[in-house]
C-alpha positions as CSV (number, residue, x, y, z in Angstrom):
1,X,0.0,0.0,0.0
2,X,1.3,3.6,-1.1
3,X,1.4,6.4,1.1
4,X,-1.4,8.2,0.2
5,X,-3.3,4.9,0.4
6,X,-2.5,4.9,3.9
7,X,-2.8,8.7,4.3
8,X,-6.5,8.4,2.9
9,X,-7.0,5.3,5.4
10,X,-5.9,6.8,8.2
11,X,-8.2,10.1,7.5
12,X,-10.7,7.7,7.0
13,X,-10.6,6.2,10.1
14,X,-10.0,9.3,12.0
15,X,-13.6,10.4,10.4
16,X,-15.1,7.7,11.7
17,X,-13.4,7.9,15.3
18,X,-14.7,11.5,15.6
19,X,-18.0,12.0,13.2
20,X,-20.8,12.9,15.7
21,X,-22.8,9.8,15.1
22,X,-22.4,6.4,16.4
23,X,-21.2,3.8,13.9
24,X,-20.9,0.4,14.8
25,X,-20.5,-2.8,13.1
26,X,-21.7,-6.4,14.3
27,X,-21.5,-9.6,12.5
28,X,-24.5,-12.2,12.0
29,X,-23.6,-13.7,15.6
30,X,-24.2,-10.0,17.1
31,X,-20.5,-10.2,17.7
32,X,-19.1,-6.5,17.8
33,X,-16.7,-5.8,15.3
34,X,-16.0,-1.8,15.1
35,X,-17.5,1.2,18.0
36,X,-16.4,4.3,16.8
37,X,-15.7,7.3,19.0
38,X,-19.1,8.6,19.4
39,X,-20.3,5.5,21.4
40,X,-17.4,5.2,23.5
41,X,-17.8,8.8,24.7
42,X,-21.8,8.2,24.9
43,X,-21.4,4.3,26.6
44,X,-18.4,4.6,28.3
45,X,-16.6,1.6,27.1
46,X,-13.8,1.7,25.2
47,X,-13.2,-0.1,21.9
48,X,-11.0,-2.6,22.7
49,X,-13.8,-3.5,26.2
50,X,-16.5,-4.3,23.1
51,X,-15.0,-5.4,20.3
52,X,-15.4,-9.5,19.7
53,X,-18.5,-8.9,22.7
54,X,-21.9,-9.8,22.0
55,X,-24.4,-6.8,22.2
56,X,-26.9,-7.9,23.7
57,X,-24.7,-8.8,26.7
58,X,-22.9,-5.6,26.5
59,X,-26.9,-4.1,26.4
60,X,-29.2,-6.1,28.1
61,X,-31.7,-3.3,27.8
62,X,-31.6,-3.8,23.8
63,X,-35.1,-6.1,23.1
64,X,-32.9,-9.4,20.9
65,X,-35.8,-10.4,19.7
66,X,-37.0,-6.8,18.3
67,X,-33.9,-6.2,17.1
68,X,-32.9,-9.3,15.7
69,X,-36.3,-8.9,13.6
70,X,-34.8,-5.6,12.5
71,X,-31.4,-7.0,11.7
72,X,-32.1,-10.2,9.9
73,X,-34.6,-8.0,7.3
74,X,-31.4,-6.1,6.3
75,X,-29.2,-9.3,6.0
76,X,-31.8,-11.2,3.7
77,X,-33.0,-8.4,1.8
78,X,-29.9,-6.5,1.4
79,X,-31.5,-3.5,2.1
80,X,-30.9,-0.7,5.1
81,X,-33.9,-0.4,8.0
82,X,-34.7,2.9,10.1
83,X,-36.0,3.5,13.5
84,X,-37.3,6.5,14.5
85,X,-37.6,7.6,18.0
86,X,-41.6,7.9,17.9
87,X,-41.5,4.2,17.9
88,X,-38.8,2.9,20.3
89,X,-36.9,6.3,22.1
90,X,-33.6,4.8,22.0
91,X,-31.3,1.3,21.4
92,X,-28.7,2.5,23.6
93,X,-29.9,4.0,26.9
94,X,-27.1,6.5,27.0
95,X,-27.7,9.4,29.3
96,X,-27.7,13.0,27.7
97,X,-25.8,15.5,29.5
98,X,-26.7,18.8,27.1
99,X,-28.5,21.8,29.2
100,X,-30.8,22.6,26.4
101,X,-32.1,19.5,27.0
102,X,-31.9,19.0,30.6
103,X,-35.1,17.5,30.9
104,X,-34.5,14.1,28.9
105,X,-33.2,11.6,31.2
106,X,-31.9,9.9,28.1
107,X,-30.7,10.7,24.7
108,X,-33.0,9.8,22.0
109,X,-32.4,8.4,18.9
110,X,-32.7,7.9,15.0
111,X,-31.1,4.5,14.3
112,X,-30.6,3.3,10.3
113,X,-29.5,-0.3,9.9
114,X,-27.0,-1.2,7.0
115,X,-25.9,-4.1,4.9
116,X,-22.4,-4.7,4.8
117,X,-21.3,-6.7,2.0
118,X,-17.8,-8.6,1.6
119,X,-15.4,-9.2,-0.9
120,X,-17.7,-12.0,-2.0
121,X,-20.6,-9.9,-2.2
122,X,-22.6,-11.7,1.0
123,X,-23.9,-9.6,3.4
124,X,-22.4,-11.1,6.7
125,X,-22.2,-8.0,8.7
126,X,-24.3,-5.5,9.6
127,X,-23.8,-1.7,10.3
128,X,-25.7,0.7,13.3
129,X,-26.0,4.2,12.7
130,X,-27.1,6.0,15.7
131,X,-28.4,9.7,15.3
132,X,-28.8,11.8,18.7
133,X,-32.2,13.4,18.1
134,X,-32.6,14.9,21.8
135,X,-32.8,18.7,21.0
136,X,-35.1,18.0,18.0
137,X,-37.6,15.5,20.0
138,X,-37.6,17.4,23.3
139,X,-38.7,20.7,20.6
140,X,-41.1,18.4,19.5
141,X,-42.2,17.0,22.9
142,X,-42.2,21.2,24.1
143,X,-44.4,22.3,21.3
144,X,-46.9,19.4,21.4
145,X,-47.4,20.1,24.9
146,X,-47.7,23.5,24.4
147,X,-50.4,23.5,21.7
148,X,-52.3,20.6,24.0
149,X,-52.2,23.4,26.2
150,X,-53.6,25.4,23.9
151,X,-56.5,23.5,23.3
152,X,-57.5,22.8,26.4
153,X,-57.1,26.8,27.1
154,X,-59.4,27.1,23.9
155,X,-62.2,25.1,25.2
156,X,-62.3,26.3,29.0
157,X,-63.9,29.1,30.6
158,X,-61.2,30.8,32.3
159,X,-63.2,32.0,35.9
160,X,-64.7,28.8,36.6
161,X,-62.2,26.6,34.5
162,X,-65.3,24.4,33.4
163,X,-65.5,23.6,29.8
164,X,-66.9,27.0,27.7
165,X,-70.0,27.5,26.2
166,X,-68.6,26.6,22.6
167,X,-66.7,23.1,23.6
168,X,-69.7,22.2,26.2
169,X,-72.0,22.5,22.7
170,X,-70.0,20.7,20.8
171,X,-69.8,17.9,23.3
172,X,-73.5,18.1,23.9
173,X,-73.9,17.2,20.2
174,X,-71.9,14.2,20.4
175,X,-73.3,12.5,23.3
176,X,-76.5,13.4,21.9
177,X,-76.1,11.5,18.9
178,X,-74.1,8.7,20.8
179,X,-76.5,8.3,23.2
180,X,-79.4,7.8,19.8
181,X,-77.4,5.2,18.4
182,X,-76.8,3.0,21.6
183,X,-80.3,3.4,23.1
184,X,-78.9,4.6,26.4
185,X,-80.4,7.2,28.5
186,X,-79.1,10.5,29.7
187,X,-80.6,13.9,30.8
188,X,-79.5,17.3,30.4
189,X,-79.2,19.8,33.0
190,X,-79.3,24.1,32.9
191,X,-79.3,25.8,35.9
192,X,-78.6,29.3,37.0
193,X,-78.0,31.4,40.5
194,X,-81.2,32.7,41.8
195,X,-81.5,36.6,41.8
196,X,-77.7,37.0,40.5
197,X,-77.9,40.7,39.7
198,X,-78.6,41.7,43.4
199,X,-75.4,39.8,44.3
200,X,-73.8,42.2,41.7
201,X,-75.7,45.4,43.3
202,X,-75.1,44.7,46.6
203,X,-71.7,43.6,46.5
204,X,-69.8,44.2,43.1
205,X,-69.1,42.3,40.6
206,X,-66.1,40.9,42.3
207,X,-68.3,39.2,44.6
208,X,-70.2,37.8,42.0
209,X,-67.3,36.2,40.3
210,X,-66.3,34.9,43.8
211,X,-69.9,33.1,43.7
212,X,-69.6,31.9,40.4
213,X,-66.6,30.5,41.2
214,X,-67.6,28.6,44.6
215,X,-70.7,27.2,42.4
216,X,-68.4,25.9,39.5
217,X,-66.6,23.9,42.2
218,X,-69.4,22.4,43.6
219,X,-70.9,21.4,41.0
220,X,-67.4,19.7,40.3
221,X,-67.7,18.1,43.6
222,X,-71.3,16.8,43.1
223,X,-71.3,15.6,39.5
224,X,-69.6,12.1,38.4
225,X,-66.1,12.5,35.8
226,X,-68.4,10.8,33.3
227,X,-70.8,14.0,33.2
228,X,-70.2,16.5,30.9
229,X,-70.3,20.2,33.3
230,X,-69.9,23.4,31.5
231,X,-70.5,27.8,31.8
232,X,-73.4,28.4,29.7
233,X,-72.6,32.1,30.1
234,X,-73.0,34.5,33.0
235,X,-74.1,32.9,36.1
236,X,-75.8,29.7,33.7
237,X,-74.4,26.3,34.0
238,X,-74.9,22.9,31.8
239,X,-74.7,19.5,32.6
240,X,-74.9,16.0,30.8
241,X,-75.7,13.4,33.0
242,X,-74.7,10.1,31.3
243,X,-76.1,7.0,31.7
244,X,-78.6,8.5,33.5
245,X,-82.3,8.6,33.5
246,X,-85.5,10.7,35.3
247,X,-85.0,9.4,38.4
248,X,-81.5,9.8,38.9
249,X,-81.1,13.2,37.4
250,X,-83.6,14.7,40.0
251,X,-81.7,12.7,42.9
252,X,-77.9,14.4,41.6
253,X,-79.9,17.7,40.9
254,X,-81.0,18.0,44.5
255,X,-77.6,17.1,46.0
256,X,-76.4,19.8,44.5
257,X,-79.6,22.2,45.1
258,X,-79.2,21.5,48.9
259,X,-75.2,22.2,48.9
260,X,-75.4,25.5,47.0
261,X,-78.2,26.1,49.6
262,X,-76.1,25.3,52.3
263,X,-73.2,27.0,51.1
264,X,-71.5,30.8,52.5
265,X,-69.6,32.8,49.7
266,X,-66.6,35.0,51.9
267,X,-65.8,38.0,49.9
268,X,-63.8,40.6,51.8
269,X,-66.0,41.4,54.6
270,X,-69.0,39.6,53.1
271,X,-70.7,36.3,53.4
272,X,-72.8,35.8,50.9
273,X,-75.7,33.1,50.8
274,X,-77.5,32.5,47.5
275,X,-79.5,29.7,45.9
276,X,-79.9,27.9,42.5
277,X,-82.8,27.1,40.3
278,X,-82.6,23.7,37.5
279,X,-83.9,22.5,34.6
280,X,-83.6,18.6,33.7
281,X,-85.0,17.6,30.5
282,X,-84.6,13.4,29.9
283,X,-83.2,12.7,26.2
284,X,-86.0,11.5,24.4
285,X,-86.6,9.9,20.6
286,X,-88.8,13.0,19.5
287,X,-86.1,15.8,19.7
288,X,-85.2,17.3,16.4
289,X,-81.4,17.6,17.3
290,X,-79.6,18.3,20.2
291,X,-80.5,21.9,20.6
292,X,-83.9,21.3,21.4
293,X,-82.2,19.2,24.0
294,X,-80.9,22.3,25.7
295,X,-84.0,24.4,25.0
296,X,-85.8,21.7,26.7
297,X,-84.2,22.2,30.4
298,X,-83.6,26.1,29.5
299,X,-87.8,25.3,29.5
300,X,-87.6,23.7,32.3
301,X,-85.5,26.2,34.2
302,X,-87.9,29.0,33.1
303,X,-90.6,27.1,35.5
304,X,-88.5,26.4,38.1
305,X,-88.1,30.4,38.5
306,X,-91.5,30.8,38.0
307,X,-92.3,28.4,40.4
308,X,-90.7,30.8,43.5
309,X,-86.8,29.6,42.3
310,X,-84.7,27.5,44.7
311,X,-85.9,24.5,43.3
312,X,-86.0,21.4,40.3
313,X,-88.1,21.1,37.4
314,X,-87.9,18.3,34.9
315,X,-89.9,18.6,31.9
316,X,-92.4,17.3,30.5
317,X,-93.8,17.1,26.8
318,X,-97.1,18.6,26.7
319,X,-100.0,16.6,26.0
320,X,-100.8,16.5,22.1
321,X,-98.2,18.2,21.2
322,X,-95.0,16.1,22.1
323,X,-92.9,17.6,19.3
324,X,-93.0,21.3,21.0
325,X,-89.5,22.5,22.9
C-alpha cells in the first residue's frame, strides 16, 4: 500500500473515530466488530472492552428479539432499515448531558441499519447508525405540549375553569347522537343562581365572580367524571348526566340544590348566601337535534323560576303536542 493509500485510510478512520454519530459494526452472531468514538464517549466503554463482545450482553436493555427482527430483514433483503424515536426512544440507553435539553433523562435516537457486504458480495455483517435526536424531540415533545395546552385553554372558561360554552356544545352534540345510536339514556341539565344581579348590586361584581366561582366547584364536587359540566354564560351552567335517567337526574340535581343552599360565599367582609334554580330535560326519541335538547331544560329552568326559584323542574312534553320545545 502507497502512502497516500494509507494517508486516505488513516483520514478515514479518524472520520469515523470523531463523526458525531455512532457507527458500529456487528457480525451475523451479534459479535461486535468496530464502536467508533461517538459511542465510547456516549457508553463509556472503550473499543478494545466491546469489540469481539456480544451486544446484547454488553446491552441487556436492547429487546434481541426486536432487534434481531430488524437486523435479519437487512441481512436477507440487502436493504438498510430505520427507526425513529416515535416508535422505540432509543437502542442504547445513554444518558444526555446537554443543558438545552436538561429535561431528557436519556438521549433519544434515529437509528438506520446497514448491509455490509464482503469481498464475495454476501452480506455477513451489519452496520448501526445512531443519530442523537434529543434537542429535535424534546422541541417536539415542548411544542406538542404547548399546543395541547392550547387547546385545552381554547375550550375552557377561564373564571370557573369548566368547559366554555362553545366546547360544552360541541360535546353536547356528540353525546347526543351517541346516546341515539346505543339506546342509552341521559338527561340534560341548565341551571342558574337565583336573583344574580342583586349579588352584583349589593356587593360588586367581584363578589359575583367569587360566587360563580364557589358554584363551579361544587358542581365539580357533586357531578360524576363521566358527566359533561360546563359555563353556559354569565351565572348559567350545563350539565350531561350520562347514563342516567328521570329518576336519577332529579336525585344528583337535589344534591347539589341542597349544597349550594347550604353554602357561604366569603368575599372581603361579606358572606354571601345564594340559591340555584334547575332544569332537567330526559333525552327523548322525539327531539329534532340536540339543541332542542338544551331548550328543553332552558324550559324547564324557566318554571322552576317561575315556580318561586330555589328549586328542580324536569320537563315534560305537553300533551298532544309532544314535538313542542
Amino acid at each position: 500500500m502507497d502512502k497516500h493509500s494509507i494517508g486516505n485510510l488513516h483520514w478515514q478512520l479518524d472520520m469515523l473515530q470523531t463523526i458525531d454519530v455512532g457507527l458500529v459494526v456487528v457480525d451475523r452472531d451479534y459479535s461486535v466488530k468496530l464502536w467508533n468514538g461517538f459511542m465510547a464517549n456516549h457508553s463509556g466503554l472503550s473499543p478494545a472492552s466491546v469489540l469481539g463482545k456480544n451486544l446484547f450482553q454488553l446491552f441487556p436493555d436492547i429487546a434481541p428479539e426486536w432487534f434481531k427482527r430488524k437486523a435479519e430483514s437487512v441481512f436477507l433483503l440487502k436493504n438498510r432499515c430505520f427507526c425513529h424515536w416515535e416508535q422505540r426512544p432509543y437502542l442504547f440507553r445513554f444518558k444526555t448531558y446537554r443543558p438545552i435539553t436538561g429535561s431528557a433523562e436519556s438521549m433519544y435516537q434515529n437509528i438506520t441499519l446497514i448491509p455490509i457486504s464482503s469481498a464475495d458480495g454476501q452480506i455477513d455483517q451489519l452496520g448501526i447508525i445512531v443519530y442523537d435526536v434529543t434537542d429535535t424531540t424534546v422541541g417536539k415533545q415542548q411544542l406538542r405540549k404547548a399546543n395541547e395546552q392550547l387547546a385545552r385553554l381554547s375550550r375552557t372558561d377561564s373564571l370557573t375553569q369548566l368547559n366554555n360554552r362553545g366546547y360544552w356544545e360541541e360535546v353536547v352534540a356528540q353525546e347526543y347522537r351517541r346516546t341515539l345510536r346505543s339506546g342509552a339514556q341521559a338527561c340534560l341539565v341548565m341551571f342558574d343562581i337565583d336573583n344574580f344581579k342583586r349579588v352584583n348590586d349589593e356587593y360588586g361584581h367581584p363578589a359575583g365572580d367569587a360566587a360563580i366561582r364557589r358554584t363551579a366547584q361544587a358542581l365539580r364536587e357533586t357531578v360524576r367524571s363521566t358527566d359533561i359540566a360546563g359555563r353556559y354564560g354569565g351565572e348559567e351552567f350545563g350539565i350531561v348526566l350520562v347514563e342516567t335517567g328521570a329518576d336519577g337526574a332529579l336525585v344528583l340535581t337535589e344534591r347539589l340544590r341542597k349544597a349550594i343552599e347550604a353554602m357561604t360565599v366569603q368575599h372581603e367582609e361579606h358572606k354571601i348566601r345564594f340559591t340555584i334554580s334547575l332544569g332537567v330535560a330526559p333525552l327523548q326519541g322525539d327531539l329534532s337535534g340536540y339543541e332542542q335538547w338544551i331548550a328543553r331544560a332552558d324550559q324547564a329552568l324557566y318554571q322552576a323560576k317561575q315556580a318561586g326559584r330555589n328549586r328542580v323542574v324536569m320537563f315534560e312534553t305537553p300533551t298532544g303536542d309532544s314535538a313542542s320545545p
